[in-house]
N, C-alpha and C positions, 0 to 999 in steps of 0.2 A: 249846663251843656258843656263836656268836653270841647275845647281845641283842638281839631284833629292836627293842627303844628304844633300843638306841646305836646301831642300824644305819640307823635312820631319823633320829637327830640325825646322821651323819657324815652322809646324804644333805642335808639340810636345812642344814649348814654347806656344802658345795659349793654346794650353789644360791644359800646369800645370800652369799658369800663372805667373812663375818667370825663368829668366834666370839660375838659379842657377840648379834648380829641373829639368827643360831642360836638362842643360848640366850633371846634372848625368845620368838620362835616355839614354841618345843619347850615356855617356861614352868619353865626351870631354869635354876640361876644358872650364870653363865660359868666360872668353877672347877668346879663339879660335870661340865659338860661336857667341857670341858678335859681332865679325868679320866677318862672315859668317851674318848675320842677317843685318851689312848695306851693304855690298856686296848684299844684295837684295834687299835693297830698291834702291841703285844705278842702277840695275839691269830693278828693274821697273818702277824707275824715282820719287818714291812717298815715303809717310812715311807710313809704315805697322805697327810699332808698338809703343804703346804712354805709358809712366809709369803712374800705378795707384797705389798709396801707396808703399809699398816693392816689388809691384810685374810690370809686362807690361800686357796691353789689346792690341790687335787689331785695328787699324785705322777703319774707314767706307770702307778703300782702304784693311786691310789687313784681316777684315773680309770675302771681296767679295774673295782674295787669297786665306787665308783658305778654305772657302769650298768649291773652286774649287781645290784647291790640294788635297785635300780628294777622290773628284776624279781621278782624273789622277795617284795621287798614287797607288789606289785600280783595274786601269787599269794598271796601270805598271805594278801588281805585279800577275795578271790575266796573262797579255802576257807573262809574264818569266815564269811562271808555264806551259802555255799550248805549250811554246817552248821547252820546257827541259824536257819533260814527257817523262820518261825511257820507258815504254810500249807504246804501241800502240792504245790498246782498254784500257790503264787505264785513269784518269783523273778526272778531273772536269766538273759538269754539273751544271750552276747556274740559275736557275728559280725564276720568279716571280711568286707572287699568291694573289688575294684577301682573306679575307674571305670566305670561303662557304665551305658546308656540303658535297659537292662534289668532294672536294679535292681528295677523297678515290680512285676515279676511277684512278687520275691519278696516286698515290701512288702503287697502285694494279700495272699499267704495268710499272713503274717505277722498281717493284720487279721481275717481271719477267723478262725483262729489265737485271737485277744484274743476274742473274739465269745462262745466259751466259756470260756476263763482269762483276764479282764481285769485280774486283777493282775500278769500280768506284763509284765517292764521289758524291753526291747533295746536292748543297747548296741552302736552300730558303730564299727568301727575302719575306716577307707578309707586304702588305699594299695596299692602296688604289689603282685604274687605272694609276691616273695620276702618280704618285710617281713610278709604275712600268713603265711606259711607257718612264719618263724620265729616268730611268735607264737601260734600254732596248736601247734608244738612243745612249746612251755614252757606250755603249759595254760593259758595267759594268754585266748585265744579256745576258744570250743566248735566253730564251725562254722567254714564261711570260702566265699567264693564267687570263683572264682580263673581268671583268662582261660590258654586252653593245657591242653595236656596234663597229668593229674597224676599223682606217682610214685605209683602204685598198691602198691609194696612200704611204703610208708609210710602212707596216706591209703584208706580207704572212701570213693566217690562213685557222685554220679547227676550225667547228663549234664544240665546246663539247657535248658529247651526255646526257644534261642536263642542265635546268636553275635554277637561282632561285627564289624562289617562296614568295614575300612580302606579311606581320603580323605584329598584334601590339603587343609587348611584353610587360606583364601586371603583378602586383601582383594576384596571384588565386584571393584572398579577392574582386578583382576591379570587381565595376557592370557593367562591360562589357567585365569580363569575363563568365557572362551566355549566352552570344551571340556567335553562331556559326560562325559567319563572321562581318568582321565591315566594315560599311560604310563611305565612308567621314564626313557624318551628324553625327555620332554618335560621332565623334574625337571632333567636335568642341565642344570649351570651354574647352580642357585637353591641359594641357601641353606636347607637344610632343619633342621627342629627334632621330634625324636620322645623318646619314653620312652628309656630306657636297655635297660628289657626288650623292647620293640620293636625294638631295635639289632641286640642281642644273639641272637633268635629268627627274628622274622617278615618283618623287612627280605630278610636274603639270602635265606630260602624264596621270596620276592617275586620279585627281578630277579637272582640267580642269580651268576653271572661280572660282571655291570655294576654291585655294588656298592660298588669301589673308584671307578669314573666317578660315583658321585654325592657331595655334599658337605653332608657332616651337620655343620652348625656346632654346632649347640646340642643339649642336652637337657632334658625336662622332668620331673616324677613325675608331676603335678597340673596338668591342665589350663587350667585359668583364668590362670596367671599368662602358660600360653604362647599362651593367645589374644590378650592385651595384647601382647607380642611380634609379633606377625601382626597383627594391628590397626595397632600401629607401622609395618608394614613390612623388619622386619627379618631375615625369615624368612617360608617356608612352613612350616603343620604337617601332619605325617603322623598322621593319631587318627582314632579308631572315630565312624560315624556319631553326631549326637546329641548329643556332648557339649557342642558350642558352640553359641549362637545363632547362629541363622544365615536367621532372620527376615527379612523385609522389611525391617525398620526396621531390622538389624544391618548394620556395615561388611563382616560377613564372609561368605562362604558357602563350601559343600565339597563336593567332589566327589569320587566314589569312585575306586579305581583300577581299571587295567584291565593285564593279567588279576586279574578279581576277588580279592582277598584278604581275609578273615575266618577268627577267633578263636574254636573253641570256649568254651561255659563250663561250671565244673562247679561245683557243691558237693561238697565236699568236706568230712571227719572225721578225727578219730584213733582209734585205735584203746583211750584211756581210759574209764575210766566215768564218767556222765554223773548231775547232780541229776535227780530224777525230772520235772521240768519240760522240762529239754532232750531228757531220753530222750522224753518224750512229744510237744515239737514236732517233733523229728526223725520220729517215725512219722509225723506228720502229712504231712511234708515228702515222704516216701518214696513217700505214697499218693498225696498227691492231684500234685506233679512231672510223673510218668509221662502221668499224663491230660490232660495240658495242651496245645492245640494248637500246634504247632513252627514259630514263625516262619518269615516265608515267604524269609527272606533267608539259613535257614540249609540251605534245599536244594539 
């Protein structure tokens, strides 16, 4: 059985890249660590860490450790918190969440939510489907809010009462931003810029047989960096209404496509047990969801 303190100094030497800087961080001498460091490669039978100049890297074996200790640490330290929670109804609630403009709804009963349990804490993770989903896996998240279809063999969900609704985001100046809607035909011959998971799914649902005729140069995860990109001019982006400015006072605006295209959303679960705080946001979740009127962009 691992030491989760030697398991946390091997992470903490990969990250500063020297034994020495290690062991002042961790607050143990560099021998003592040193020691602890082949006690686990003996441990896993392999060599985790290789000298590169004054400092050590990571094996191909103690890179694949690192980032699985990264988890398990960050689950260890999940179950010590949701064991030793002095209150009842305080606590931690850690949610995934894509981008999208709709986040609001959930924030909205999120506060009302605190309104009766104000001690507790939410943590968000933002990022793409799959990255939530794998982390929703490994118990790392409680909940997750996830654009698309979800495996139902894996995940309990409620459908959100809103989707999102795909645009091309363009500088004003662009000649197609006088067009109220854009077609497939009109994309080709532009440089286009989308998600990976938007590549992969919703793009050829979209234009079908014409998706070899359009030309996706780039990709993003995270939008902001790809509005700078489109601001540049070096690209159009394909992204759900909302997430860019696109104000007055913004270089940019967007326009949906036509035929319409938009993304269910769901929350979504696992199937473990939950501290009695998240079982209790969850019902909340489940009640008051359903009653919520259904945007008007998702009929």
């Amino acid at each position: 059985m691992v030491d989760l303190n030697i398991l946390k100094g091997f992470v903490m030497v990969v990250k500063l890249g020297t034994m020495t800087r290690a062991a002042q961080a961790m607050c143990v001498t560099q021998s003592a660590l040193s020691k602890q460091m082949k006690a686990l490669e003996e441990e896993f039978g392999c060599k985790l860490l290789s000298r590169s100049g004054p400092g050590v890297m990571p094996t191909v074996s103690g890179q694949i450790l690192y980032e699985r200790a990264g988890y398990m640490l960050s689950l260890y330290d999940k179950t010590k918190e949701d064991l030793t929670e002095g209150e009842l109804w305080s606590g931690d609630i850690r949610v995934g969440a894509p981008e999208t403009c709709h986040f609001d709804i959930f924030v909205r009963l999120l506060g009302r939510f605190r309104e009766d349990y104000p001690q507790v804490r939410c943590h968000i993770t933002s990022g793409m489907t799959e990255l939530i989903n794998e982390r929703l896996d490994k118990g790392i998240l409680d909940l997750a809010l996830i654009s698309g279809q979800p495996d139902l063999k894996r995940y309990n969900c409620l459908q959100y009462p809103a989707c999102d609704v795909w645009g091309v985001l363009m500088r004003r100046d662009h000649v197609l931003a006088l067009k109220k809607q854009i077609t497939c035909r009109d994309l080709m011959g532009y440089k286009l810029m989308l998600s990976p998971q938007g590549l992969t799914e919703e793009l050829g649902r979209w234009c079908g047989d014409k998706l070899d005729k359009l030309c996706i140069s780039d990709t993003v995860n995270l939008i902001y960096n790809g509005t700078i990109m489109v601001r540049e001019g070096v690209c159009l982006g394909l992204a759900y209404q909302g997430l860019a400015d696109t104000s007055e006072d913004s270089a940019l605006t967007w326009r949906p496509l036509y035929p319409r295209l938009a993304t269910p959303l769901y929350l979504i679960w696992g199937r473990q047990s939950f501290t009695p705080v998240v079982e209790r946001f969850l019902n909340f979740l489940k009640e008051k969801l359903p009653t919520l009127p259904v945007d008007s962009e998702q009929s």
